[in-house]
C-alpha positions as YAML, in Angstrom:
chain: A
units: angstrom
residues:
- id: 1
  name: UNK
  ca: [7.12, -29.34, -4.79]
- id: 2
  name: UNK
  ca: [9.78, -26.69, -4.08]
- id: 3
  name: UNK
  ca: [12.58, -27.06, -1.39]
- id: 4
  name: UNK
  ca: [12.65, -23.59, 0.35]
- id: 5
  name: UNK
  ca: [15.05, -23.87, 3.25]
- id: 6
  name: UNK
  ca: [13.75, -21.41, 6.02]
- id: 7
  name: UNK
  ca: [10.77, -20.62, 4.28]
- id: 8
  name: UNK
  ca: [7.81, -18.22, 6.86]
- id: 9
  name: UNK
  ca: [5.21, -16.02, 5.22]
- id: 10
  name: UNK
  ca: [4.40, -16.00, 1.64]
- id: 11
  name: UNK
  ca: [2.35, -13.82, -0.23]
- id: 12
  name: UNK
  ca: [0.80, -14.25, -3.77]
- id: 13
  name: UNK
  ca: [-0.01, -11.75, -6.30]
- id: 14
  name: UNK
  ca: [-2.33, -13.44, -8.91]
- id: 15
  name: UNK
  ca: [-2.15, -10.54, -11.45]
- id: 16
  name: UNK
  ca: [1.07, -11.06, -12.51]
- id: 17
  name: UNK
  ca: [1.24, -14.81, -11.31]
- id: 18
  name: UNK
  ca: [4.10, -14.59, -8.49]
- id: 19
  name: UNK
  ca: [4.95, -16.35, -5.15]
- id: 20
  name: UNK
  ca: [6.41, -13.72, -2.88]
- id: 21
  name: UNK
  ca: [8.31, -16.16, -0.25]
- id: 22
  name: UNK
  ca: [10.14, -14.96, 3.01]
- id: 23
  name: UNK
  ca: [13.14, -17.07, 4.47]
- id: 24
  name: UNK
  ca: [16.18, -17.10, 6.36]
- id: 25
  name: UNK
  ca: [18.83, -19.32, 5.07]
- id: 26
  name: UNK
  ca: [21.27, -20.42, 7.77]
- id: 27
  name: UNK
  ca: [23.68, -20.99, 4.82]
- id: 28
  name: UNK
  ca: [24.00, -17.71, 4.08]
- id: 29
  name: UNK
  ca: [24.51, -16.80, 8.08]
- id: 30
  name: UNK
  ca: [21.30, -16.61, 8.87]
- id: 31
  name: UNK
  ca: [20.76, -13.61, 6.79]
- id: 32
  name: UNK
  ca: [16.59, -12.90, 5.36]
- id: 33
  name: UNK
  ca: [15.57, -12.99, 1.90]
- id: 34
  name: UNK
  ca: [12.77, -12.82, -0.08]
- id: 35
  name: UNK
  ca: [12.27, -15.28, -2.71]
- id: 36
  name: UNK
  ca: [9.84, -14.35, -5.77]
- id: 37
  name: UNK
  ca: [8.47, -17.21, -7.62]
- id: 38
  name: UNK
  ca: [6.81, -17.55, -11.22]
- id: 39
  name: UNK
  ca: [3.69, -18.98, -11.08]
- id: 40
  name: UNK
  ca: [4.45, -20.30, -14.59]
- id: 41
  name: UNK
  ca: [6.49, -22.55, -16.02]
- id: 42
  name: UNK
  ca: [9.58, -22.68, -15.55]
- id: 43
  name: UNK
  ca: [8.69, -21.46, -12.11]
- id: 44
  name: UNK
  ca: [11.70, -19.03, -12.34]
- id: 45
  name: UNK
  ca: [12.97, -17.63, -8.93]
- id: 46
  name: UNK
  ca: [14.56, -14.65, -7.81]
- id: 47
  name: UNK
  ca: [16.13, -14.27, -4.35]
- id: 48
  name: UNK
  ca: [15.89, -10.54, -3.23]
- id: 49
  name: UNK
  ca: [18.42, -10.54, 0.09]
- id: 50
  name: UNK
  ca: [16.74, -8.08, 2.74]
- id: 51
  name: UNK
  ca: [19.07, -5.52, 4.57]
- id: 52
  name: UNK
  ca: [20.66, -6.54, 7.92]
- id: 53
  name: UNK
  ca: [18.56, -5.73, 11.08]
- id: 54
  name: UNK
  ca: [15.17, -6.79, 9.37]
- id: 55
  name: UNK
  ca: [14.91, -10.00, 11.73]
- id: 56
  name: UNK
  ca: [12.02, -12.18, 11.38]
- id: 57
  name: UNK
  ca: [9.41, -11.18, 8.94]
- id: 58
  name: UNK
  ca: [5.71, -11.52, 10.68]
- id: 59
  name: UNK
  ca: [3.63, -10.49, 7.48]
- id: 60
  name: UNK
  ca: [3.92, -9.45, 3.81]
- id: 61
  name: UNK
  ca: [1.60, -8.45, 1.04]
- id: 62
  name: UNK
  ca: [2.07, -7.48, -2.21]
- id: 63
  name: UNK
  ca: [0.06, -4.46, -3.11]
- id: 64
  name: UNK
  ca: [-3.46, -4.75, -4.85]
- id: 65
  name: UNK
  ca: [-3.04, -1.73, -7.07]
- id: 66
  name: UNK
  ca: [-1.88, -2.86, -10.56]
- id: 67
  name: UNK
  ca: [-0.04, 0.21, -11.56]
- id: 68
  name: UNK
  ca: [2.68, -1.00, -8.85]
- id: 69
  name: UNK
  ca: [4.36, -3.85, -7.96]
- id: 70
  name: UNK
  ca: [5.22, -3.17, -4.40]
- id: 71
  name: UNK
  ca: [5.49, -5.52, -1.51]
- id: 72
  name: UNK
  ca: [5.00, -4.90, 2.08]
- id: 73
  name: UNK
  ca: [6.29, -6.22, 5.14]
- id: 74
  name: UNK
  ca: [6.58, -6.11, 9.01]
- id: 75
  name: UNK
  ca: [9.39, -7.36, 10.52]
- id: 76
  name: UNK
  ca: [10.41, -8.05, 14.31]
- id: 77
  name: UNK
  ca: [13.63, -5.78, 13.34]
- id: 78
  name: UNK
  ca: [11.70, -2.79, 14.26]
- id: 79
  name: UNK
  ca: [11.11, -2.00, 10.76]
- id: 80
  name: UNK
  ca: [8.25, -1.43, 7.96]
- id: 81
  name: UNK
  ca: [9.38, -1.86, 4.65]
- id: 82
  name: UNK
  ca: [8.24, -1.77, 1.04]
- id: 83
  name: UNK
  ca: [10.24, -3.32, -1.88]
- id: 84
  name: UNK
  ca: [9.79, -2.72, -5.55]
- id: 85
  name: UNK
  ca: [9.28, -6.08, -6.98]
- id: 86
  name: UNK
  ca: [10.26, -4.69, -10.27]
- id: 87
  name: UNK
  ca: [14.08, -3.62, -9.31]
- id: 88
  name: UNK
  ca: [14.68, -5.79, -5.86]
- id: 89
  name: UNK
  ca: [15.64, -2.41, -4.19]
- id: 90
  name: UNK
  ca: [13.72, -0.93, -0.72]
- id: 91
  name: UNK
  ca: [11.27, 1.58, -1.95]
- id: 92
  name: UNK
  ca: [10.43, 3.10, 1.20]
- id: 93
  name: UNK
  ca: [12.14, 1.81, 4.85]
- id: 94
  name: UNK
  ca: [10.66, 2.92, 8.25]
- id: 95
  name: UNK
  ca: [12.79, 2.49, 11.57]
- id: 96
  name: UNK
  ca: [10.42, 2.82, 14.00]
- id: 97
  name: UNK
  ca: [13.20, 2.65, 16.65]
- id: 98
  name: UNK
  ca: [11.61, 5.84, 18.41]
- id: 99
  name: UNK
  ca: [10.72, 4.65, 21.98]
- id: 100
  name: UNK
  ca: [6.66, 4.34, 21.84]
- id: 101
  name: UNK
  ca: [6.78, 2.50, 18.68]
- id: 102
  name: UNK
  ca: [9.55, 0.39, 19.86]
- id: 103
  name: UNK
  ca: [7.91, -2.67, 19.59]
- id: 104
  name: UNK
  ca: [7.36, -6.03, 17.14]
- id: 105
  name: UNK
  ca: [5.65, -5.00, 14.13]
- id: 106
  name: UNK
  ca: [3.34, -8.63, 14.04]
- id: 107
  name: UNK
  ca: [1.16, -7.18, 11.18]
- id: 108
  name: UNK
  ca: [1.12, -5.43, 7.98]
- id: 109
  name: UNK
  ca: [-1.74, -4.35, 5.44]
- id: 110
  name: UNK
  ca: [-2.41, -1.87, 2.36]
- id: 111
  name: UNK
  ca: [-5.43, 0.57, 2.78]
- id: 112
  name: UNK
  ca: [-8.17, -0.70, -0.30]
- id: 113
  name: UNK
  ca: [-9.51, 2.76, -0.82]
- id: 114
  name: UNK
  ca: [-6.45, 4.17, -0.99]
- id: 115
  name: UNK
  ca: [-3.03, 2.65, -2.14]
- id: 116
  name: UNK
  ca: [-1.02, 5.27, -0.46]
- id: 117
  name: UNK
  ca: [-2.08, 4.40, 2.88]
- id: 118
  name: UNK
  ca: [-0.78, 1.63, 4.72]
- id: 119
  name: UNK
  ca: [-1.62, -0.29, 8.34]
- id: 120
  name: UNK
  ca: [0.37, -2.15, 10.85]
- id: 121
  name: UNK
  ca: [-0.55, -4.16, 13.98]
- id: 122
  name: UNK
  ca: [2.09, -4.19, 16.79]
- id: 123
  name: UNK
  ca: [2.88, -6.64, 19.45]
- id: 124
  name: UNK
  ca: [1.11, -4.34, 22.09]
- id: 125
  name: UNK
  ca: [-2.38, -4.23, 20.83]
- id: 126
  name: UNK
  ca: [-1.88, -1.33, 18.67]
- id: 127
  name: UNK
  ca: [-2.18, -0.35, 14.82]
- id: 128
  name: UNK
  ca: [-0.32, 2.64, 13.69]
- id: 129
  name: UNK
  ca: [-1.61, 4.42, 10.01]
- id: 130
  name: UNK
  ca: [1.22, 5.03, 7.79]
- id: 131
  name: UNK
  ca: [0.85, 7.42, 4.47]
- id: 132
  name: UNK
  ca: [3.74, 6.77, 1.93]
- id: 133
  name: UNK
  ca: [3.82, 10.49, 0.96]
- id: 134
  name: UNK
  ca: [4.81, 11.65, 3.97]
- id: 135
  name: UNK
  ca: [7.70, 9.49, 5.46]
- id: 136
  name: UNK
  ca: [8.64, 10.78, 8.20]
- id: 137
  name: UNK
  ca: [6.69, 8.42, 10.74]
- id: 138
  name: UNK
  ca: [3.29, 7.18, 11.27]
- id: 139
  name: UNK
  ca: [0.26, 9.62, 11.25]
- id: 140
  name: UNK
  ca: [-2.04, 7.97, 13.83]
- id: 141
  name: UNK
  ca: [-1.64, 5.49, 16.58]
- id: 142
  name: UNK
  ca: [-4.46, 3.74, 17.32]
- id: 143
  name: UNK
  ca: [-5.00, 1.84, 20.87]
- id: 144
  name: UNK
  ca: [-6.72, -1.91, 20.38]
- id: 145
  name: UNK
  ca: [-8.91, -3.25, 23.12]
- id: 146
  name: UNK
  ca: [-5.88, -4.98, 24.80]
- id: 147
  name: UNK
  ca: [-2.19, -5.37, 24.74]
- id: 148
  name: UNK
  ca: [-2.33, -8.66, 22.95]
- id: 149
  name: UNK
  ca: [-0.03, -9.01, 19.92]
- id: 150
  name: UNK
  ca: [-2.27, -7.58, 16.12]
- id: 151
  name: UNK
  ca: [-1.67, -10.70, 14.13]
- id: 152
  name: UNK
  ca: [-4.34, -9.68, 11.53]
- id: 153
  name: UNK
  ca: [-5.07, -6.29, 10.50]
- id: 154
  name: UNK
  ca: [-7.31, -5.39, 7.40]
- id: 155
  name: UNK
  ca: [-8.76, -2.18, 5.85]
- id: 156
  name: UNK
  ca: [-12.00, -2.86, 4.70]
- id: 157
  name: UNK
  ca: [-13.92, -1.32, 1.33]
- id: 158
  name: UNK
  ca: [-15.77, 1.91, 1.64]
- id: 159
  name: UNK
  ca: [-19.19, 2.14, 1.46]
- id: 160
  name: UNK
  ca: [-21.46, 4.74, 0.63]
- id: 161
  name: UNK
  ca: [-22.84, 4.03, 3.89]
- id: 162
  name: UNK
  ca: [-20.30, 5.88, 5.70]
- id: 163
  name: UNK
  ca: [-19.10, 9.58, 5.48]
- id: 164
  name: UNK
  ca: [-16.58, 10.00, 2.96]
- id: 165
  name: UNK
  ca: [-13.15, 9.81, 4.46]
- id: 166
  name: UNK
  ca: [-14.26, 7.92, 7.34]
- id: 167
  name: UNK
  ca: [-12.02, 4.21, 7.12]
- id: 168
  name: UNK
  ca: [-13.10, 1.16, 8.97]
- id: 169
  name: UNK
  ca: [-9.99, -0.91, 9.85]
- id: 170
  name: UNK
  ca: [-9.96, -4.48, 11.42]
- id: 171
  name: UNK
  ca: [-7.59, -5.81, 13.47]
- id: 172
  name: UNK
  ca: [-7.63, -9.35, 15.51]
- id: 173
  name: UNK
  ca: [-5.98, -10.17, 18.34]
- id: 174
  name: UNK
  ca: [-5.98, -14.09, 20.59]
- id: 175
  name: UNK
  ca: [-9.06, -11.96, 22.60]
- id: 176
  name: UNK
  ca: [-10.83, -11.44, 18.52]
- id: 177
  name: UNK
  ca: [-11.29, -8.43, 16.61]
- id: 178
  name: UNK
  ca: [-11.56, -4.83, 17.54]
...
């Protein structure tokens, strides 16, 4: 058993056999930090400390693509991040502080088809579609069935079924999914 003071969301990335572990540590002022864990012995740990302003972290995921080692997270500090695992540093840091998207980010997810494209489900029943090569803001906002918070949202596979392009995206809400 580890003693993780603080410790919220974790995320685990069974490739490379790490804990990704968010916290705020009053001992350190309250500030946010990320704590990566070995899965293997010794169980070595890094702390990666998060810039000020992130606030709580709702979600985090560490990317499925292999040839990255990227972590994502929504926090209620207005903000979508992604941090290199590799380095510790902020790879890419949206401040959605722009009035419609001022709101909670409650939800965060990577796109399966396509690594570049990333999801996040807001307090007000939204989901806005992010693409990491263009950085500027979101591409898409997309209206949910209510104006419940997204706790859960989740790109599914593409199938042959569908045209190609087309992306199915859940996202669940108290009311279920849409």
């Amino acid at each position: 058993m580890f003693d993780l003071d603080g410790a919220h969301v974790f995320a685990m990335d069974i490739s490379n056999q790490i804990l990704l572990i968010t916290q705020k540590r009053k001992a350190i002022g309250g500030m946010h930090l990320l704590t990566k864990m070995s899965l293997m012995s010794p169980f070595e740990m890094q702390n990666i400390l998060l810039p000020s302003g992130t606030n709580g972290i709702k979600d985090l995921h560490i990317s499925a693509s292999h040839s990255s080692s990227l972590a994502l997270f929504a926090s209620l500090g207005k903000k979508l991040s992604m941090l290199s695992l590799d380095s510790g540093n902020l790879v890419v840091n949206y401040d959605l502080q722009v009035i419609v998207f001022q709101v909670p980010k409650w939800s965060c997810s990577w796109d399966l088809n396509n690594s570049h494209y990333i999801y996040v489900g807001l307090q007000n029943g939204s989901v806005l579609v992010f693409d990491m090569w263009q950085t500027v803001g979101p591409m898409k906002s997309l209206v949910g069935l209510t104006s419940n918070p997204v706790h859960t949202v989740h790109a599914l596979a593409q199938t042959s079924s569908l045209s190609s392009g087309v992306k199915t995206i859940l996202s669940a809400s108290v009311v279920g999914l849409c």
